[in-house]
C-alpha positions in Angstrom: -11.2 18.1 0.5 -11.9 14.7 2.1 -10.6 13.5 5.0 -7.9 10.9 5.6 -8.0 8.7 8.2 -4.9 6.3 9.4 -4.5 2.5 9.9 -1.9 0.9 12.0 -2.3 -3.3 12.4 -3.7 -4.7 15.7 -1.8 -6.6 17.7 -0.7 -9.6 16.2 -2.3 -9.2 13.1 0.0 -9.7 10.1 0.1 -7.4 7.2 -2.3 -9.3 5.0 -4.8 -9.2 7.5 -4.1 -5.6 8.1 -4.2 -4.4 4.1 -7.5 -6.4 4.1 -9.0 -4.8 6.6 -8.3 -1.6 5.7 -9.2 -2.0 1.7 -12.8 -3.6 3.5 -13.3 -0.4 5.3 -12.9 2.0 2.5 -16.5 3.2 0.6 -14.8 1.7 -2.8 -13.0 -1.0 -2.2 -13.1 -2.4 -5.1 -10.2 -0.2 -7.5 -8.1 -0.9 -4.3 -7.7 -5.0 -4.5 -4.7 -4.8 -6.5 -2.7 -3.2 -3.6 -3.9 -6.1 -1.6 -1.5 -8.3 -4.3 1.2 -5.4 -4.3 2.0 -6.0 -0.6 1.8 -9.6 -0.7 4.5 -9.1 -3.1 6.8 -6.9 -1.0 6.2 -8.5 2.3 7.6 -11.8 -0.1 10.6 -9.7 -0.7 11.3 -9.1 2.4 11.7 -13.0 3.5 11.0 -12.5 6.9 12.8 -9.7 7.7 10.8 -7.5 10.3 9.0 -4.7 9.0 6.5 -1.9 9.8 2.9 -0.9 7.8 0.4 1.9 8.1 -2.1 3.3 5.9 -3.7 6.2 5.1 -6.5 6.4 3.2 -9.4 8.8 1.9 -12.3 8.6 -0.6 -10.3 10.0 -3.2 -7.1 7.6 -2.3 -5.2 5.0 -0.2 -1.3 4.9 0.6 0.5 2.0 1.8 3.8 2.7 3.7 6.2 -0.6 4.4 9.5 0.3 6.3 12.1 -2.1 6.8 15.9 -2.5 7.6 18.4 -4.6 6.0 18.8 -5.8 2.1 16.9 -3.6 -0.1 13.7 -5.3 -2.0 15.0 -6.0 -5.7 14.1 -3.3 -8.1 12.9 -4.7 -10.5 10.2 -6.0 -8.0 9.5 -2.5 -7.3 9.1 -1.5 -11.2 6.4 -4.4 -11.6 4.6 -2.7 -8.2 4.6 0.9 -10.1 3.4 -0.4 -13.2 0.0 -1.5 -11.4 -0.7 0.8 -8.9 -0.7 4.9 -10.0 2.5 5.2 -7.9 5.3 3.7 -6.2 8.4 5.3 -4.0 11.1 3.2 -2.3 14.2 5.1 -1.3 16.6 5.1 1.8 14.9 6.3 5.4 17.2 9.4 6.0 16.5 8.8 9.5 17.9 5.2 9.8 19.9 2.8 7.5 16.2 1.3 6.9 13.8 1.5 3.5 10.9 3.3 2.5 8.5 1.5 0.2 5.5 3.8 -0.4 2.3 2.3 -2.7 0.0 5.5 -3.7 -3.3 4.0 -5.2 -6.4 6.3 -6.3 -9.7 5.8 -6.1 -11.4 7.1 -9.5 -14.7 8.5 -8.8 -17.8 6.8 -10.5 -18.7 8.3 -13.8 -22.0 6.9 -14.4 -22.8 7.2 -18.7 -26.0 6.7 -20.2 -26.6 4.1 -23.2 -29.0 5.3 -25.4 
């Protein structure tokens, strides 16, 4: 079992800046760029509206976690996320009359083949 560590933005940095420091950090970065595109698409959504974002990430996967209040990000948005990432969750926060989007990405290990 590896061991996952957790990302929270600095101060003042904005959640580009955070997903691409985090995505920099990982051993295999590379599998992970399209999650870089999948937030830029729901921090679009959100027009503004405040939101938080964490990460967790390991070497066998990352997770991007986006809460926000107000207007729910259109669905259809959230079908195009899922179909290029290995998983997507958005539901109600039962804690709040907030959202959940959730972006599960994993990180295949390198298979190396021979060519003969």
């Amino acid at each position: 079992m590896t061991e996952e560590k957790s990302y929270y933005p600095e101060h003042d940095e904005n959640a580009m800046e955070f997903i691409h420091r985090v995505i920099i950090a990982q051993p295999d970065c590379e599998p992970l760029r399209i999650v870089e595109q999948l937030v830029e698409i729901a921090v679009g959504e959100l027009k503004d509206r405040p939101y938080d974002i964490s990460a967790k990430a390991s070497t066998q996967r990352m997770v991007v976690t986006l809460r926000h209040h107000g207007k729910p990000i259109d669905e259809r948005m959230v079908w195009v996320m899922g179909d290029h990432t290995d998983h997507v969750d958005y539901h109600p926060n039962e804690t709040d009359d907030g959202w959940v989007l959730t972006i599960y990405r994993d990180i295949p290990p390198l298979f190396v083949t021979r060519r003969y």
